[in-house]
N, C-alpha and C positions, 0 to 999 in steps of 0.2 A: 934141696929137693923141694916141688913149690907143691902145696898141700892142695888137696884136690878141692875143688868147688860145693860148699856145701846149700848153693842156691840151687842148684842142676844137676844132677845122674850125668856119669860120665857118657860121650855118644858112644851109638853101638854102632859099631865100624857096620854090622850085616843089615846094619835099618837104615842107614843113609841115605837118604835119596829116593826111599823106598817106599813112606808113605805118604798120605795126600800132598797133590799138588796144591800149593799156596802163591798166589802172585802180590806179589811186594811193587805197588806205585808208590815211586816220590820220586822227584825231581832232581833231590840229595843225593846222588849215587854213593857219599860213605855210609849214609841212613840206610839203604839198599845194600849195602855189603855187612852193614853190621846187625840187622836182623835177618838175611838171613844167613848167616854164620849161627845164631841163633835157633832160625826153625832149622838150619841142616844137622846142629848138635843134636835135635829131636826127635832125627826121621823124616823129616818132613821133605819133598821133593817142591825145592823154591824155580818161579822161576820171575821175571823180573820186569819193569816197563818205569819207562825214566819220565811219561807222561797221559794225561788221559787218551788221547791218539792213538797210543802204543799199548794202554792200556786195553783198551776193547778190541784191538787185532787178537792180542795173549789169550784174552777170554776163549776169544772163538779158536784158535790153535791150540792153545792146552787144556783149556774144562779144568778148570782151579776150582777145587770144591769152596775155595775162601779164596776173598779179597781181602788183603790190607790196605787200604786208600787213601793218599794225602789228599785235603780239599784244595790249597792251593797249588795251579801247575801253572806254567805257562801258556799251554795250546788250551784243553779242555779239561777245566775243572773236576773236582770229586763231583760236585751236585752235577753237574752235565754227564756223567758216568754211573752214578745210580739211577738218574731218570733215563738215560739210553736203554741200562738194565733193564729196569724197569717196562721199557715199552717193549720190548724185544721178547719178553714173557720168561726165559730164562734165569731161572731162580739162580743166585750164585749168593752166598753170603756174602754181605760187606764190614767189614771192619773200619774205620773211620781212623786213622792214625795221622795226628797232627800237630802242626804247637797250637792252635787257637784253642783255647777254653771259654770261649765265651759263650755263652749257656743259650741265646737264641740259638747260636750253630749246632750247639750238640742237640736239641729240641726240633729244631728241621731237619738235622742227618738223619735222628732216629724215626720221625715221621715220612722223611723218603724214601725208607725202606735199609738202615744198616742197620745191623745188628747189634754194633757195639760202638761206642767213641772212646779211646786211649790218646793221651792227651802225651805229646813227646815234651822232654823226653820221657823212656818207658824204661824200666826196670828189666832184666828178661822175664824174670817170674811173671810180672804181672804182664806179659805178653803174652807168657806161653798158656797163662792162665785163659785168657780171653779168645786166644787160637782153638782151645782144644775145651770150651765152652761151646764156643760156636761150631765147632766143629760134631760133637756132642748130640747137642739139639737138631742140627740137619739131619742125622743120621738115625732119627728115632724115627719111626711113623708118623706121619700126620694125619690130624683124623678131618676128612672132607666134610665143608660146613653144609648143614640141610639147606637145601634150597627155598628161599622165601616160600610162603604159602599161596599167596592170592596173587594173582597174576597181574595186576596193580599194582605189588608192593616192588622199591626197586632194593636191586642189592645190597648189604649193607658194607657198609666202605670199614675197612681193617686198615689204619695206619700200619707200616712196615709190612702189610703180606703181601704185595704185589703178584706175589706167585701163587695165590691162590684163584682158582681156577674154579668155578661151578660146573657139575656133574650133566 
């Protein structure tokens, strides 16, 4: 008899699929089955895009409260997919899920606005940990920044809040 998992809570058959949608980009389609196998042990309702193309159709057809994003694709890049994000005004968190570790990339991911860089391969824990961080922080309140005072002065620029929006 094979001993149960003690990285993970067994899934719960009545939460499957059931909570946030999460969209999984990479190119890998067994990268793409093997997390989420992963968010759907969790609850999490996955759904899927094999590239940035197919990526931002999914956005706008399922409202993924989180992205998990590969930078390298074929057609349109992670970076070409947070800045589309990004101009479109629609907040979505991004997750950054990749082999590059090389620390300029994770220093312009996190200044083009994703929330987190995991570096594959990924552990589940340290997956589930950074999904439901991020997931976490969206769902608090944000508190709307005052708007400059003198009419002069210009906005002040926020690395990563692109979804911030003046009142």
């Amino acid at each position: 008899m094979p001993s149960p998992s003690s990285s993970s809570p067994a899934p719960d058959p009545k939460l499957s699929g059931a909570g946030p949608v999460v969209l999984v980009v990479d190119d890998d389609p067994a990268l793409r089955r093997l997390v989420g196998v992963v968010l759907e042990s969790q609850g999490y309702r996955v759904e899927q895009a094999a590239s940035g193309t197919e990526a931002l159709l999914a956005i706008e057809r399922h409202l993924p409260r989180l992205v998990l994003l590969d930078l390298h694709m074929p057609d349109v890049g992670g970076f070409d997919v947070l800045a589309r994000l990004r101009a479109s005004k629609r907040y979505v968190p991004v997750i950054i899920l990749t082999a590059d570790d090389d620390i300029p990339q994770v220093v312009r991911a996190m200044l083009e606005g994703a929330r987190n860089y995991v570096v594959k391969p990924v552990a589940p824990d340290r997956l589930l940990s950074a999904v439901r961080e991020a997931l976490a922080e969206t769902s608090r309140p944000r508190a709307t920044p005052a708007r400059p005072q003198s009419a002069g002065q210009s906005e002040p620029t926020i690395p990563g809040a692109s979804w911030m929006t003046w009142p």
